[in-house]
C-alpha positions, 0 to 999 in steps of 0.5 A, a space after each residue: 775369343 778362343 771357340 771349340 765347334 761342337 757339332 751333332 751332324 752324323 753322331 748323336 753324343 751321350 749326354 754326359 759325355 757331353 759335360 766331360 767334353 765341356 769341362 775339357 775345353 774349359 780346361 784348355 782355355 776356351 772360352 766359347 762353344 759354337 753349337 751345330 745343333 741341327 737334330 739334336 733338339 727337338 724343335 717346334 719349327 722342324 718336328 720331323 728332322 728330330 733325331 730318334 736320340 734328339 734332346 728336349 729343350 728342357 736337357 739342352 738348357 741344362 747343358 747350356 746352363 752347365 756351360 755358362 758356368 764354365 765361362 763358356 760364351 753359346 754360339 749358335 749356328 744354324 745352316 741357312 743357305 746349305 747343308 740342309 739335308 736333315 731338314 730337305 730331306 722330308 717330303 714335307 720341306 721338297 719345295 725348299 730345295 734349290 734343286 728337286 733332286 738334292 737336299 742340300 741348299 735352301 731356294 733363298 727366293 722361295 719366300 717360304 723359306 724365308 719365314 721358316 728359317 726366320 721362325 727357327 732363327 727366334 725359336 734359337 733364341 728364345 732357347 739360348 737366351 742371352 746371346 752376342 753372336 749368332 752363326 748364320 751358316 751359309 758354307 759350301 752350297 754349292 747349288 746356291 743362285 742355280 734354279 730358274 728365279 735365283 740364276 736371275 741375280 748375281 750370286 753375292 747381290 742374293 746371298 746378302 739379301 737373303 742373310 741380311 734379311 734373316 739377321 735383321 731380327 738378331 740384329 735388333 737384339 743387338 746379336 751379331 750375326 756371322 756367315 762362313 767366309 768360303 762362298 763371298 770369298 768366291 765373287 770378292 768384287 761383290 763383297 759390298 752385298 754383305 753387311 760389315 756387321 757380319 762376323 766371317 768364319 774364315 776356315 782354312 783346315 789346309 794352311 800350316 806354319 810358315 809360308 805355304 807351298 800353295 793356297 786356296 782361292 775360293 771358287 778356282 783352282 789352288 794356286 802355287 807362287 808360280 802359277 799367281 796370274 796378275 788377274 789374282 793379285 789385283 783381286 787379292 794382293 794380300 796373297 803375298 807376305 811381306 817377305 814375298 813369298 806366299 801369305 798363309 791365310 791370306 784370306 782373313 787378310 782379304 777380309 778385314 782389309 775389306 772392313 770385317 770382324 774375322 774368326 779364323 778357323 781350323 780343325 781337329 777333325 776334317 777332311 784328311 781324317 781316317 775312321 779311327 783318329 784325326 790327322 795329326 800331321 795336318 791338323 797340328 800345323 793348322 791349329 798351331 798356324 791359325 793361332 799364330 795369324 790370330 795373335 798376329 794380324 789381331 783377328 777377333 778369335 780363333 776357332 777350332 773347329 771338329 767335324 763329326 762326319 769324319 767319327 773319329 772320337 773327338 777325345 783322341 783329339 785332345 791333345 791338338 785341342 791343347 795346342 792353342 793355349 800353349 802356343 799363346 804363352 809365347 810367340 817364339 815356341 816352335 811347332 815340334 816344341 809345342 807338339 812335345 809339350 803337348 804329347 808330355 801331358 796327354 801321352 806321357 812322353 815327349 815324342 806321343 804326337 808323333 807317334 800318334 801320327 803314325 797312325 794318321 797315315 790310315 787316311 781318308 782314302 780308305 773313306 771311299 770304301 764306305 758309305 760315309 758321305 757317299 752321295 756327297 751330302 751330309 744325311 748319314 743315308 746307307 749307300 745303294 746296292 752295288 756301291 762299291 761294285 760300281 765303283 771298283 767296276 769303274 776302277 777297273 774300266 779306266 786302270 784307275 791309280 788308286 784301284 791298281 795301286 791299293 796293296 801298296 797303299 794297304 801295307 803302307 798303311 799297315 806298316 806306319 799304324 804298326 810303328 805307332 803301336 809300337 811307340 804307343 806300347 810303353 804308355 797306354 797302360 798309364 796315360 788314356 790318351 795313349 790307350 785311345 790311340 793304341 785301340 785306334 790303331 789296333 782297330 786301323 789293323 784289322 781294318 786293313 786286313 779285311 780289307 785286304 782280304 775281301 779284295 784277295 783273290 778267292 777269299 772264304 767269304 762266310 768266314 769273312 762275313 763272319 768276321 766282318 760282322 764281328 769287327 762292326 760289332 767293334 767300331 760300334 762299341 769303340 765310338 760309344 765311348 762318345 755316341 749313343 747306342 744308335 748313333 754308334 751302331 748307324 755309323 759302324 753300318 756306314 762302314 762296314 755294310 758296302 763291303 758286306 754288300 759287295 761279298 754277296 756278288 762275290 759268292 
């Protein structure tokens, strides 16, 4: 299997785009779509998460019907145990909450909780139709098995009472239930809670090609070949390769040894991303490795996943999405060979993706200047006055690395996003990858030299108001290209209103 992740958390997508994002991945060679719906429908068991852009059921059966003509398998994937701001985050649902404070993570002993999502799990179904396979969610709850009556139980022993008991109605209609890998991963000596019927999503969006300097061990701290204790390797021995070096996603190694169907998954869009593209030197290794584990070690799929909360438009992805295909053709195409062949279709020269990778240098350390994500949670809230304030005040305090250090940071970012332009120049007239790009990068520059002169000393701040005003007015109309209006407006405020915010204690 060959999955793309359509995700509708923190960007509602135009319809129509929506088809022509279809039709490209059918293109590409995929065969399936996971769906993270959330508030992009309007459900009868949530009525009040809908979002203002939300679809009826009605247009997103056409969709679906659109997609199954394209041979694209439906996934859904519906969050049970975390990321339930969208749901938690109404009054209506506070007792739901593992933590009164946080709208994050389920309370699984909560039976109400239960039948609510045993509800929502049916009305999924009756709304996909024919199905297989069915997400499950379960990834990152950090709060999970904290509150007074779940702490009582071990923390696997919980999880898989509460999955299993959700999956049991799928199961009956013979649909395979799935759950992400990263939390049983986190207590492997309880791995027996968890039913072997279950697909593992195993996401890995760090991993590349070749053994890996270091590797994530779920729940502890990374670990390099040096620092692997013998506790570890008891744990898990498949962290060494045959070769003797470290074992590149080791943990769908873990996982099938131990009896489960593995989905190995990468991204196009995460963690590393700036604003404006994605992270071409991280997710190009990422996407090209996982197919390679997947081919290798006979995993039953790969799936590339594209978080929207990162915003970047999921077109300048494009030609990262391609490189699965590409590198099933053989198993001895190296990464750059892939690249270019990759970088010929969609920016009309061979060297496109490198000098989109310039470009990527405008990284996610620019995110913490925005209330993108600020309180941790995905719910797309605008930050609290005096965010940023508070944040640089604290910088200051403790001569903060990344406070003392940001004009160095700003004109290396400036510098790289140039040399892309400049690469890009030649080819954005003809090829529209490489004008996405150009206009990202166009966009990262001006970012960048606000920025520098909203922290300059003494800047004109009504002219700098004026001019941030203006370049909101920008991103909003750069990501609706693929958002709707609202959706693109909201998060242009994410970005620009907590360096507006901190002007007015300027003045």
């Amino acid at each position: 299997m060959l999955i793309f992740h359509m995700d509708f958390n923190f960007a509602s997508l135009r319809y129509e785009f929506v088809k022509e994002l279809l039709d490209k991945v059918a293109s590409l060679g995929y065969d399936s779509i996971l769906w993270e719906l959330e508030n992009q429908v309007r459900w009868d068991s949530c009525p009040e998460c809908a979002h203002p852009d939300s679809w009826s059921k009605a247009q997103f059966r056409e969709l679906l019907d659109y997609s199954r003509k394209l041979n694209l398998e439906p996934i859904p994937l519906l969050q049970t145990i975390g990321h339930g701001e969208y749901v938690m985050m109404h009054e209506r649902y506070h007792s739901f909450r593992e933590h009164p404070d946080y709208s994050d993570c389920y309370c699984v002993s909560n039976p109400e909780v239960r039948k609510f999502l045993r509800k929502w799990i049916a009305e999924y179904c009756e709304l996909f139709g024919d199905l297989k396979y069915f997400h499950l969610g379960g990834d990152e709850a950090y709060r999970f098995g904290s509150c007074n009556e779940c702490s009582k139980r071990e923390r696997n022993e919980l999880y898989g009472e509460h999955i299993n008991f959700l999956a049991a109605d799928l199961q009956a209609k013979d649909i395979r239930p799935g759950i992400w890998g990263d939390m049983i991963l986190a207590d492997p000596d309880n791995l027996d809670s968890i039913s072997r019927d279950f697909i593992v999503w195993d996401w890995d969006y760090c991993t590349g090609v070749g053994n890996p300097k270091t590797v994530r061990i779920w729940g502890r701290s990374d670990v390099s070949k040096e620092t692997l204790t013998p506790e570890l390797l008891t744990l898990f021995p498949e962290l060494i390769a045959s070769n003797g070096e470290l074992n590149p996603f080791y943990t769908s190694d873990v996982l099938k040894n131990r009896g489960y169907d593995v989905i190995l998954c990468s991204a196009v869009r995460s963690y590393s991303d700036g604003h404006f593209c994605p992270n071409i030197p991280v997710h190009a290794p990422n996407i090209v490795g996982a197919a390679a584990k997947c081919r290798d070690s006979k995993l039953l799929g790969h799936c590339v996943t594209s978080w929207a909360i990162r915003l970047n438009p999921v077109a300048a992805g494009l030609p990262l999405l391609a490189l699965p295909s590409l590198a099933a053709s053989s198993s001895k195409i190296s990464l750059e060979d892939l690249k270019e062949q990759s970088a010929i279709k969609y920016f009309g020269f061979a060297g496109g993706l490198d000098a989109a990778a310039q470009l990527s240098s405008c990284d996610n350390r620019l995110r913490i200047l925005s209330a993108v994500q600020w309180s941790g949670l995905k719910d797309s809230r605008p930050a609290p006055p005096n965010h940023l304030a508070a944040w640089i005040e604290r910088w200051i305090a403790d001569k903060d690395h990344y406070w003392i250090n940001k004009d160095e940071m700003f004109a290396s970012m400036r510098d790289s996003t140039q040399k892309g332009l400049s690469a890009l120049a030649p080819y954005a007239d003809e090829w529209p990858t490489a004008a996405l790009w150009k206009r990202a990068g166009i966009l990262q520059l001006r970012y960048i030299e606000l920025l520098q002169t909203v922290f300059s000393t003494n800047p004109d701040i009504d002219q700098l108001r004026r001019h941030l005003l203006e370049f909101k007015m920008e991103i909003a109309d750069y990501f609706g290209a693929e958002q709707t209006p609202d959706s693109a407006a909201r998060n242009a405020n994410l970005i620009l209103d907590p360096l507006l915010d901190y002007l007015k204690n300027e003045k």
